[in-house]
C-alpha positions as CSV (number, residue, x, y, z in Angstrom):
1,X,9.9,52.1,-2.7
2,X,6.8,51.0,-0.6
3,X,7.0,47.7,-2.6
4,X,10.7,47.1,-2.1
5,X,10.5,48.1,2.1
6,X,7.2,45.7,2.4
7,X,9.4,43.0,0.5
8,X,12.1,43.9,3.2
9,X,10.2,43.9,6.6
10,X,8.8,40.1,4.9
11,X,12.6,38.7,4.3
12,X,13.7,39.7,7.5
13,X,11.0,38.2,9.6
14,X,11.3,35.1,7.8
15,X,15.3,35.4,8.6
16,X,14.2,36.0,12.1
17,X,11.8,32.9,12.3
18,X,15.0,31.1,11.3
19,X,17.3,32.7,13.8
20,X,15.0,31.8,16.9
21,X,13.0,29.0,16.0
22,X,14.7,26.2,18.1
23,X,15.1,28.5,21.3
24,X,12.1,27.2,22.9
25,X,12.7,23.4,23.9
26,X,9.7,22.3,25.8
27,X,9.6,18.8,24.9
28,X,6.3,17.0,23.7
29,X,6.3,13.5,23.9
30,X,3.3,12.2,22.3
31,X,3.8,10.0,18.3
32,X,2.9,6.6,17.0
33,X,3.7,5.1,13.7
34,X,1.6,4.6,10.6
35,X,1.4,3.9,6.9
36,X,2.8,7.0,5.0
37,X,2.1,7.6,1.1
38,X,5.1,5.5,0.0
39,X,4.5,2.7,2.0
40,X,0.6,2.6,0.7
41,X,2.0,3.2,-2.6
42,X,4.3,-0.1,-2.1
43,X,1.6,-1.8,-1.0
44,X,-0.4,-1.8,-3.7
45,X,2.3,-1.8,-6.0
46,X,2.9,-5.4,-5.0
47,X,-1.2,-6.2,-5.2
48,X,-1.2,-4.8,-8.5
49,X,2.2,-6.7,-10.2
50,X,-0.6,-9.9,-9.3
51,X,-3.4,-8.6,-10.7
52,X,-2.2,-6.2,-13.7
53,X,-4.8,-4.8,-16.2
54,X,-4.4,-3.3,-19.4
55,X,-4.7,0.7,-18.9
56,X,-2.0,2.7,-20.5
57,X,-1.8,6.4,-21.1
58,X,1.1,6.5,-23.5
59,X,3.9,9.0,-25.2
60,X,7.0,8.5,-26.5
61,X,9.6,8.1,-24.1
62,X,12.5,11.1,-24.5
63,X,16.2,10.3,-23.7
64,X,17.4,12.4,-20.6
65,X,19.1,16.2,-21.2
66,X,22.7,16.8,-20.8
67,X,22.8,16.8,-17.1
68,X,25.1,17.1,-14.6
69,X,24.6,14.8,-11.5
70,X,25.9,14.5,-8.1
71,X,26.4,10.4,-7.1
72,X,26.2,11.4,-3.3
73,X,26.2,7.7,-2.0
74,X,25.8,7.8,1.8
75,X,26.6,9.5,5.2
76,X,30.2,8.4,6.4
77,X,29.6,5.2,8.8
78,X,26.5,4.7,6.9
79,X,25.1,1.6,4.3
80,X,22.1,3.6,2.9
81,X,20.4,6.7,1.9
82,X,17.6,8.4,-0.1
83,X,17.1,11.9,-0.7
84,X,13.6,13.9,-0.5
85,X,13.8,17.9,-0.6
86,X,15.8,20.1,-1.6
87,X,15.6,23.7,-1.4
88,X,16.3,26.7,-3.7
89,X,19.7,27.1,-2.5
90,X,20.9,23.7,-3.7
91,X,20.6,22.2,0.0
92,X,19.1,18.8,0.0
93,X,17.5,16.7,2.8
94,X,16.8,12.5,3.0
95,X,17.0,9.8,5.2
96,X,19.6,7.4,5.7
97,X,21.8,5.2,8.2
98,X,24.5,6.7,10.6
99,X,26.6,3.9,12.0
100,X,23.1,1.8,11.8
101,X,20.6,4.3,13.3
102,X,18.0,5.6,10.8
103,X,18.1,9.4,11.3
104,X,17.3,12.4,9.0
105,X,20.6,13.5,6.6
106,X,21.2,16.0,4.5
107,X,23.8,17.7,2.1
108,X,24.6,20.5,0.6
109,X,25.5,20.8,-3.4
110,X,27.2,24.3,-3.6
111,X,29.4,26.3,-1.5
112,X,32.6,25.5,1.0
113,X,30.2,22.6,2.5
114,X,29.7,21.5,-0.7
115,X,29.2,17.2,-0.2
116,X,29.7,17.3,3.1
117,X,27.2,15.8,4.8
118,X,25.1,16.6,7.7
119,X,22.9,14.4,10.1
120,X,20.0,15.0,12.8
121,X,21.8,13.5,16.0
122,X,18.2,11.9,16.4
123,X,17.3,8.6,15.8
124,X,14.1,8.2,13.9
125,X,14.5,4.5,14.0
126,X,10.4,3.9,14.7
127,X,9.5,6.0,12.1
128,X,8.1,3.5,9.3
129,X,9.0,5.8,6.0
130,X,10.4,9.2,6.7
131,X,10.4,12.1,3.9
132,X,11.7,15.1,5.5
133,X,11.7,18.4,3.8
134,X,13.6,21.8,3.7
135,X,12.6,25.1,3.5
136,X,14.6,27.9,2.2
137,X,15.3,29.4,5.2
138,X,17.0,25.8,6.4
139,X,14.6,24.9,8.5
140,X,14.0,21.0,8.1
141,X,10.6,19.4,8.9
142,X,10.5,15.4,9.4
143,X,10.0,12.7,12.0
144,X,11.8,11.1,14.9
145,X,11.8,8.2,17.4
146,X,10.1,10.3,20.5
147,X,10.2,9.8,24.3
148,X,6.9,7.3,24.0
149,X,9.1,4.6,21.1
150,X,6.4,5.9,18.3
151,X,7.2,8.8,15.8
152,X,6.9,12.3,16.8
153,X,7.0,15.3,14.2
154,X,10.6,17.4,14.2
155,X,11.8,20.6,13.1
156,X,15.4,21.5,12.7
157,X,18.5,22.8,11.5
158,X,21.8,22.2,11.5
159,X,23.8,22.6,14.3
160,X,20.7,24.1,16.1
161,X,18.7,22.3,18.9
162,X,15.4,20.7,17.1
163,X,11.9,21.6,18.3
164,X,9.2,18.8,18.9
165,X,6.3,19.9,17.1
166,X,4.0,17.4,19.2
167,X,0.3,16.3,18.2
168,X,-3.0,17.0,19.1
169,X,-4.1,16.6,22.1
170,X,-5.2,12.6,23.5
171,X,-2.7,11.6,20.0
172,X,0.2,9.8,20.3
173,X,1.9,9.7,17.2
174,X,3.0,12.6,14.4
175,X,4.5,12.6,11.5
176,X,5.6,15.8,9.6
177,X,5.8,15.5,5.5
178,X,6.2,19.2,4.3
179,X,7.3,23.0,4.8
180,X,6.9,25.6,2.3
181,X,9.5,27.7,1.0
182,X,8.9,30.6,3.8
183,X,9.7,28.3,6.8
184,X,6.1,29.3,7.9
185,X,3.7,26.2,7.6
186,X,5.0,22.4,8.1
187,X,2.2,19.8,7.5
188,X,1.5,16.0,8.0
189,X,-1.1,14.3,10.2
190,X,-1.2,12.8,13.9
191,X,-2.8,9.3,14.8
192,X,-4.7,8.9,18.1
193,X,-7.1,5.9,19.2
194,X,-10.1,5.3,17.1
195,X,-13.5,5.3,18.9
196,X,-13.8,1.1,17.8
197,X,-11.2,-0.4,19.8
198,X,-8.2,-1.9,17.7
199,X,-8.7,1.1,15.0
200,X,-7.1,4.2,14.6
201,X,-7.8,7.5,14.1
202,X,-5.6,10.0,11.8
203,X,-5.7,13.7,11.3
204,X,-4.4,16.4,9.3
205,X,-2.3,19.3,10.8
206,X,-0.4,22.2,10.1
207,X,1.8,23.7,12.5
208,X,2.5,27.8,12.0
209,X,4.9,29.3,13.9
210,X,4.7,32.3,16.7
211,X,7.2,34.3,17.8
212,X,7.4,35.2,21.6
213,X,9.1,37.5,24.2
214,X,10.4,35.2,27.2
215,X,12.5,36.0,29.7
216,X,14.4,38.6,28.1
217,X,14.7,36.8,24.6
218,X,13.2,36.1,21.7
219,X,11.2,32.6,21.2
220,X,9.9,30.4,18.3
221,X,6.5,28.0,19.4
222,X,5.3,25.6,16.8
223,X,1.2,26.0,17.1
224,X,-0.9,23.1,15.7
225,X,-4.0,22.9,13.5
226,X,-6.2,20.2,12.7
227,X,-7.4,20.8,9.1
228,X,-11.3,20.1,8.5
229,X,-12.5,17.2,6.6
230,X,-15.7,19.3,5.6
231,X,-18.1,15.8,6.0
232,X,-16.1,14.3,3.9
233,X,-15.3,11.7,7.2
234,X,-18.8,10.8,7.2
235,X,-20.1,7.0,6.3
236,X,-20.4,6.5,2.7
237,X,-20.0,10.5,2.1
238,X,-17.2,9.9,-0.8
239,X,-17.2,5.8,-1.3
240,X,-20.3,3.7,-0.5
241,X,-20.2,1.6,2.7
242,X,-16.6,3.4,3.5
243,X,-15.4,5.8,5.9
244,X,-12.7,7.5,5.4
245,X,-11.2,8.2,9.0
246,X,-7.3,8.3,7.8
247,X,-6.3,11.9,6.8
248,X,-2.8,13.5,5.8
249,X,-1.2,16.7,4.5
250,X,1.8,16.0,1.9
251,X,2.1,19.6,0.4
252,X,1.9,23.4,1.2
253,X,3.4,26.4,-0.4
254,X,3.4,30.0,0.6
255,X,0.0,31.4,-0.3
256,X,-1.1,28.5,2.5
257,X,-2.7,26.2,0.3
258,X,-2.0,22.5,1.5
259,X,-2.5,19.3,-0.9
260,X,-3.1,15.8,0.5
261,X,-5.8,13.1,1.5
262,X,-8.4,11.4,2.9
263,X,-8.1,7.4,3.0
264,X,-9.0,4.3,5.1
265,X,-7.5,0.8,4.6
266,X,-9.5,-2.2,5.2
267,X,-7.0,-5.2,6.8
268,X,-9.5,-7.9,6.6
269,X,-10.5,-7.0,2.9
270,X,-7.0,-5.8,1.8
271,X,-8.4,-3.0,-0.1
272,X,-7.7,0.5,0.1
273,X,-9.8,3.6,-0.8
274,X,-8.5,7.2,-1.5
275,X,-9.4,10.9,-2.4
276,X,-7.3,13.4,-3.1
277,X,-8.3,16.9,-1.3
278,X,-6.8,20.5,-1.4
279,X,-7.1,22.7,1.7
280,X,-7.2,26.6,0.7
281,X,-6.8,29.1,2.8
282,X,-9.4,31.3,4.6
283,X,-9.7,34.2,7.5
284,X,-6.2,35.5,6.1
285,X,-4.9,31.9,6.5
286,X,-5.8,31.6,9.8
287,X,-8.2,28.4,9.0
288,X,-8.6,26.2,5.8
289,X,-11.4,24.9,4.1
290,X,-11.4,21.3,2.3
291,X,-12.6,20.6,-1.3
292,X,-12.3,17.2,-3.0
293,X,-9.9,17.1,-6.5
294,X,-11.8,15.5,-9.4
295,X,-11.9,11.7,-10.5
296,X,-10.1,10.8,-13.8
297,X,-12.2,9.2,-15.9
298,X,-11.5,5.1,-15.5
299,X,-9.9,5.2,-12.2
300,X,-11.8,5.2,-8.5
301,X,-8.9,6.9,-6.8
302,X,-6.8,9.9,-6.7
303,X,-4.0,11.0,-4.9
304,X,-2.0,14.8,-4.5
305,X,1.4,14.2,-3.1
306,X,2.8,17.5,-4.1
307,X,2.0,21.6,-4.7
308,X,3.7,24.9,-5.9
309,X,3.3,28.4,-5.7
310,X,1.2,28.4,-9.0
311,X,-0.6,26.4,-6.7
312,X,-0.3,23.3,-9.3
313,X,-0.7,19.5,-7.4
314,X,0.5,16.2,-8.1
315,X,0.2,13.2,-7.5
316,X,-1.5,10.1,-8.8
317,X,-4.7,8.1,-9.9
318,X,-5.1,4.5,-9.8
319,X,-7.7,1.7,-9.4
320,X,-5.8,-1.7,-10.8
321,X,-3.0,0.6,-11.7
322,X,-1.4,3.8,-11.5
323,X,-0.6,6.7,-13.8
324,X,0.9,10.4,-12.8
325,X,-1.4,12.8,-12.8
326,X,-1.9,16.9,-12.6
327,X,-4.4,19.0,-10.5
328,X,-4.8,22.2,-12.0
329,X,-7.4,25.1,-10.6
330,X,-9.2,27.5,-13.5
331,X,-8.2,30.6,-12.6
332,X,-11.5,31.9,-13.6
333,X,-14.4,30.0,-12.6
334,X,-12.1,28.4,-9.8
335,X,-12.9,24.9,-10.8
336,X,-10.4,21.8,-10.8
337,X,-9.5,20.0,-13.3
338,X,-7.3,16.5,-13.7
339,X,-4.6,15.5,-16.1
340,X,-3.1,11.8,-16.4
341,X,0.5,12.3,-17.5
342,X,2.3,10.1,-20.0
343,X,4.8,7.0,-18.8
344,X,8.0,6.4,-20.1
345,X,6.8,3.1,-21.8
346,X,4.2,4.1,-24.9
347,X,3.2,0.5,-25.3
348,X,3.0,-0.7,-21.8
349,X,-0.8,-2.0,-20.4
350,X,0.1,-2.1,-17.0
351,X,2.3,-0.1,-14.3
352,X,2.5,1.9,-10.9
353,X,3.5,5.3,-11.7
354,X,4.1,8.2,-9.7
355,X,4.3,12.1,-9.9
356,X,6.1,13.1,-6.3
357,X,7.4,16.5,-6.7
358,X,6.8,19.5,-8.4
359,X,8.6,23.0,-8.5
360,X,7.4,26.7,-9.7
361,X,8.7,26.4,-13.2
362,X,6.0,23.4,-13.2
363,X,8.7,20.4,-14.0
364,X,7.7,17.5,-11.9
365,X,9.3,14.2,-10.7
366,X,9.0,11.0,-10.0
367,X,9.0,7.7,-11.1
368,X,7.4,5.6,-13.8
369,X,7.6,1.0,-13.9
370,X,8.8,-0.8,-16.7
371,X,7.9,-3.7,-18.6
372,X,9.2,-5.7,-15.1
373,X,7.4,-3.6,-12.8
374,X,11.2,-1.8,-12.0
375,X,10.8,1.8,-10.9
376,X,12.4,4.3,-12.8
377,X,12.9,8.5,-12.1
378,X,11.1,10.5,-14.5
379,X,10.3,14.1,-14.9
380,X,7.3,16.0,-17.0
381,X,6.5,19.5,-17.3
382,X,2.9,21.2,-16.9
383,X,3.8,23.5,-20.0
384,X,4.2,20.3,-22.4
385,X,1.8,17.4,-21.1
386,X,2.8,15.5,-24.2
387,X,6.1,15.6,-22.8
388,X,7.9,12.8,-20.6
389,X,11.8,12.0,-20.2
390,X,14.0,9.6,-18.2
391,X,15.9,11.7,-15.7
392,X,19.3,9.4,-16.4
393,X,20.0,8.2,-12.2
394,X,22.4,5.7,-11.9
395,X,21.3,2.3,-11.8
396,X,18.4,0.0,-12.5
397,X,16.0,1.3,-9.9
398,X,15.6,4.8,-9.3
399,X,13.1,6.8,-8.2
400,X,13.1,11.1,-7.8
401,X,11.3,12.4,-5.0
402,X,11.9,16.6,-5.6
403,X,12.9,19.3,-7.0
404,X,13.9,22.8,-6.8
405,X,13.3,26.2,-9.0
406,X,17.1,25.4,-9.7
407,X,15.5,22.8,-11.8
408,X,17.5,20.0,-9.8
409,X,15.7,17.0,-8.7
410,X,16.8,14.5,-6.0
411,X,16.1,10.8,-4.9
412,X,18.0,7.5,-5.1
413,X,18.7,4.4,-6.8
414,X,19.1,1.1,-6.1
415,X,22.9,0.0,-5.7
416,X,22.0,-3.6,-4.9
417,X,18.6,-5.3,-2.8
418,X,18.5,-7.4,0.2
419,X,17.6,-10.9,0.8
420,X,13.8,-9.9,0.3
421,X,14.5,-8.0,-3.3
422,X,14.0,-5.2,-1.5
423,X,16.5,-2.2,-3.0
424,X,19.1,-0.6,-0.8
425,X,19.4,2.9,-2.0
426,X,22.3,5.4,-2.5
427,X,21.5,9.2,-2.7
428,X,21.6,10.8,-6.1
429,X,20.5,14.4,-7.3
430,X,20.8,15.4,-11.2
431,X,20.3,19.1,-12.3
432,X,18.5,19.0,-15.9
433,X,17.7,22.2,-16.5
């Protein structure tokens, strides 16, 4: 009885967080725009179709499941979309184009609404590559054009005023990449001016929420954390001669844990340098502390793009190319371990592939190249490593972003490119399980 009343106080003040969270609208007008995980991973997808070397992790490549999919193409008045999130109860969350505005869409897959989409009502035009995400209280967490031109991290809900999450002080930009399934921690980073003049500097935050009595009624404030880099920032700490100055939070899930990484792009050189990190929890979550996720062997870099409850990451690691991989934690002696997961191809030397998503039943998602460097949605499961299947989108390119404990995983595919090859992308979800 104890258990079930403790499991009812938690649901309800969760529902509550959801009920008030927009009430306070202070607006924060800080933002700025920078190079998100998909657009580094674009980058050097294009370096590495140039400069391909043989590296190849393969298994044989398993036809899709009898699945049922939902060809959502795009919001009404709109030419494009892409999906990123979706939550337990089947609602799903991208970005797209209303009447030629880039805002932050969603739709649900169940219910009376059921196709119907929904839109922001704010243009996140200035964000470079948004990937909002839902929780399963509804609360959305994503990125808009703020008052300053540059992107500004957002929280919202349908039909509900949003709530400018803001950066840290003396930063101008924020991005938000991530919420958990409780509606109680939203990550990402904010970028500010570096100390040499023409750089940047980029931090990794959490927001947490806190609930206030003001003026007779109940409020929701969005507090923000930077996360520690543990000397990790320091010259030549992880990669000789480098300084890793560019951090970001792509994950979180309820216990608090947050996945993501430290980076630092070199314009003059071209060359990029990565490490995947996990934050964990500390002072009953009221800090983190960093630690550094573990090289595979023949690759410099790693990248964690994703975590679950089971507190599971994924992500990638790559040098001249990539190759999906796992983070898993020993529950015993608390030590990390990395896994590179198969590609779709068994035969194929080169490619840039990509692990985006993972759920609690550990089936993950994302996308694996082809023979022509064409992107393709795939999914794997941390139960089978051995394992790896097409997820059957539509079209030639596709790519999955997430997935839900429903075991349905979203994205988009490619219904025809522009005058640069570049694909213009309709929204797609398939349930496989």
């Amino acid at each position: 009885m104890k258990a079930l009343k403790r499991c009812f106080w938690v649901l309800l003040c969760f529902g509550f967080i959801s009920t008030v969270w927009a009430q306070n609208q202070e607006k924060m007008t800080r933002p700025g725009r920078y190079l998100t995980p998909r657009h580094r991973m674009a980058s050097l997808l294009s370096k590495a179709r140039m400069t391909a070397q043989p590296r190849s992790y393969p298994a044989p490549a398993n036809a899709y499941d009898e699945s049922k999919t939902w060809d959502l193409g795009v919001y009404p008045s709109g030419t494009w979309a892409s999906l990123h999130g979706i939550n337990d109860f089947g609602v799903a969350v991208g970005v797209g184009d209303v009447a030629g505005d880039q805002r932050m869409v969603g739709v649900p897959l169940f219910g009376r609404n059921a196709n119907v989409w929904f839109e922001s009502g704010v243009s996140s035009g200035a964000v470079d590559e948004l990937l909002p995400a839902i929780s399963d209280t509804g609360i959305i967490a994503g990125a808009i054009t703020g008052d300053n031109g540059n992107p500004e991290a957002y929280a919202w809900m349908p039909n509900h005023p949003g709530y400018h999450l803001g950066a840290l002080p003396g930063d101008f930009a924020s991005y938000a990449y991530a919420i958990n399934h409780k509606g109680t921690l939203i990550v990402g980073q904010t970028v500010g001016v570096g100390e040499v003049e023409g750089t940047s500097r980029v931090t990794a935050v959490v927001w947490t929420p806190r609930v206030n009595w003001t003026d007779g009624r109940f409020t929701l404030t969005w507090a923000i954390h930077a996360l520690p880099t543990g000397g990790l920032e320091q010259p030549g700490a992880v990669f000789e001669g480098v300084t890793l100055r560019y951090w970001g939070g792509w994950g979180v899930n309820d216990s608090g844990q947050i996945a993501g990484d430290a980076y630092y792009y070199d314009p003059g050189l071209d060359e990029w340098w990565e490490t995947a990190v996990v934050w964990d929890p500390i002072q009953n979550g009221r800090e983190w502390e960093v630690k550094r996720l573990p090289k595979a062997h023949g690759f410099a870099y790693t990248e964690a793009l994703g975590i679950n409850n089971l507190g599971e990451i994924v992500g990638d690691v790559w040098e001249s190319n990539a190759f999906p991989a796992l983070y898993k934690q020993n529950p015993k002696n608390k030590k990390w371990s990395v896994n590179v997961l198969p590609t779709t191809t068994p035969d194929l030397d080169y490619g840039w592939s990509v692990a985006w998503g993972i759920n609690d039943l550990g089936d993950v998602v994302g996308n694996c190249t082809d023979e022509n460097w064409i992107g393709k949605a795939t999914r794997w499961n941390t139960h089978d490593l051995s394992v790896v299947k097409s997820l059957g989108f539509p079209g030639d390119t596709s790519a999955a972003n997430g997935v839900n404990n429903l075991g349905i995983a979203v994205g988009g595919y490619a219904v025809s490119y522009d005058e640069n090859g570049n694909p213009i992308f309709q929204a797609v979800a398939v349930r496989f399980r």
